[in-house]
C-alpha positions in Angstrom: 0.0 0.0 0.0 1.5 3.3 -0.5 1.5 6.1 1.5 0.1 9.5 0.1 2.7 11.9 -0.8 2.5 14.9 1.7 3.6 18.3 0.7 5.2 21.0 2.6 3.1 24.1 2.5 4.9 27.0 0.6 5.6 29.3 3.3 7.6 26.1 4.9 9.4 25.6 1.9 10.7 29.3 1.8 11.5 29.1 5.1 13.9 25.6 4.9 15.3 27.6 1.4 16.0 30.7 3.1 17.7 28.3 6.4 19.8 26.9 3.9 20.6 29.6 1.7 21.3 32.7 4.5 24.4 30.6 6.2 25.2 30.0 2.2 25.1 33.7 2.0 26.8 35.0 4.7 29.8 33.4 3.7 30.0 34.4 0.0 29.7 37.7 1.7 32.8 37.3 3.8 35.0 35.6 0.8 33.8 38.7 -1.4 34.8 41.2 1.3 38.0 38.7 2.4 39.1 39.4 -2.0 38.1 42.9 -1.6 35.0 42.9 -4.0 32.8 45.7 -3.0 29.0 44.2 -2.7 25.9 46.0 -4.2 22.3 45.7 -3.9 20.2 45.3 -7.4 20.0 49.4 -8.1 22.5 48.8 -10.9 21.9 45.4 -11.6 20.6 45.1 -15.6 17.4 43.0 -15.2 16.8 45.8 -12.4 16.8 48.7 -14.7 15.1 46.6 -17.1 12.4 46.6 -14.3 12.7 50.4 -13.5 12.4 50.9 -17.1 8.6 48.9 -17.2 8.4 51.1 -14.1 8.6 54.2 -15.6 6.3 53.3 -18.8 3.8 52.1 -16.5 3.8 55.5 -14.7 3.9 57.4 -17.5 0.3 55.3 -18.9 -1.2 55.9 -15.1 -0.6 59.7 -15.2 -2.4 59.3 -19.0 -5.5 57.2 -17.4 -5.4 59.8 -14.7 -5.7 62.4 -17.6 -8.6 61.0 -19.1 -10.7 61.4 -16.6 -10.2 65.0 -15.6 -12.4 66.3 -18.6 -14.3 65.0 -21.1 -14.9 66.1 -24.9 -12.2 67.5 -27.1 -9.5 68.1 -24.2 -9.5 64.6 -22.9 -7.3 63.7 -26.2 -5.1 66.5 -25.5 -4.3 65.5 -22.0 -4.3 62.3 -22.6 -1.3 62.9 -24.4 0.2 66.1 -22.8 -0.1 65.0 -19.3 2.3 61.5 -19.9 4.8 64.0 -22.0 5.0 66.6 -19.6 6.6 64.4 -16.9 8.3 62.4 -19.5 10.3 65.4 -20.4 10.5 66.8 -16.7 11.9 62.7 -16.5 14.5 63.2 -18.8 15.6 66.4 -18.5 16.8 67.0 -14.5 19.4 64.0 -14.5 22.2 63.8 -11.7 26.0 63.6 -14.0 27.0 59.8 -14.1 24.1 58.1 -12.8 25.1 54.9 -14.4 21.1 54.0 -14.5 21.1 56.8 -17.3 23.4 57.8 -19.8 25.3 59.6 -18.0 24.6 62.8 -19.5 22.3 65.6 -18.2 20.0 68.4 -20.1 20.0 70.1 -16.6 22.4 69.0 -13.5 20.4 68.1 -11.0 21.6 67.1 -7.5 21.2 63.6 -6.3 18.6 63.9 -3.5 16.7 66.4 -5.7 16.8 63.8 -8.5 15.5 60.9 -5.9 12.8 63.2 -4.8 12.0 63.6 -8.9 11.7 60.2 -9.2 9.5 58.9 -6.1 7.1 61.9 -7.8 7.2 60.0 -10.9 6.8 56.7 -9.5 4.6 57.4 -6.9 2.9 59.8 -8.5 1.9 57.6 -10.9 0.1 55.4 -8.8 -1.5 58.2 -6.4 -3.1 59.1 -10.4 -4.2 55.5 -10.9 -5.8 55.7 -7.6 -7.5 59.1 -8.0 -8.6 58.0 -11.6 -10.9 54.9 -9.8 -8.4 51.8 -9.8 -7.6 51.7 -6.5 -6.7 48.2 -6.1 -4.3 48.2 -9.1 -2.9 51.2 -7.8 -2.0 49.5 -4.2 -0.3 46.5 -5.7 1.4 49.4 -8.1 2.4 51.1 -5.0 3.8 47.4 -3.2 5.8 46.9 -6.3 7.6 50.2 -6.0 8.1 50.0 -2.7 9.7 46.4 -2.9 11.4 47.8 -6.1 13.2 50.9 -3.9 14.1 48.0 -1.1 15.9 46.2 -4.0 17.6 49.2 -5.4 18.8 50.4 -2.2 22.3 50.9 -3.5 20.8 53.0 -6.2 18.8 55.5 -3.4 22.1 56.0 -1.3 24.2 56.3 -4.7 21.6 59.4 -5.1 21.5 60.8 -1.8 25.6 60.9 -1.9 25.7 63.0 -5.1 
């Protein structure tokens, strides 16, 4: 007769991973130091930015959505459009001088905490319009996503507030 399989609820399979893998982790963390490799959070990391980058798109199409339902007729068209564009080009524009998220480059020096404050706005922002335009529930898990986003880029943040 066999004996039904039991399975280990998720959250106790995180949990045995993350026993395992923090001791694991701790000392890759003290060879790194011990060759003198300087550790960094994900801020820089490419699949990161590739995130940030969705990020950005999908705040840009909130403060659009937002837009749309400020007016109606003729106008809505306009800011539909204008609204996005405006902090598009208030995005690109400020830019702190070799942010290595960016080019590099900057239209307008901008320092780093300013720049940080410029981008919660976006980012935020974003989802504070998503919430004001009626999709409030998108607009939390929006606002989780940034917020574990920020946690990951923490390097990134301090990078900012430094320059």
């Amino acid at each position: 007769m066999r004996r039904p399989r039991t399975r280990l609820p998720p959250v106790a399979v995180l949990a045995l991973a993350a026993g395992l893998l923090t001791p694991l982790a701790r000392v890759g963390r003290r060879l790194a130091e011990a060759d003198g490799v300087r550790l960094h959070g994900y801020g820089f990391h490419a699949s990161t930015l590739a995130v940030r980058f969705v990020l950005e798109l999908l705040a840009l199409v909130c403060f659009g959505i937002w837009a749309w339902g400020l007016t109606s007729g003729a106008l809505r068209y306009v800011l539909v459009i204008a609204v996005p564009l405006l902090v598009a080009l208030l995005w690109g524009v400020f830019a702190t001088p070799d942010d290595a998220s960016r080019s590099g480059d900057a239209v307008v020096v901008t320092p780093g905490p300013l720049r940080l404050l410029l981008e919660l706005a976006v980012f935020f922002g974003g989802a504070a319009a998503l919430y004001a335009a009626g999709s409030q529930v998108p607009a939390l898990v929006l606002t989780g996503v940034l917020v574990v986003y920020h946690l990951l880029a923490w390097d990134r943040v301090v990078w900012l507030l430094r320059h």
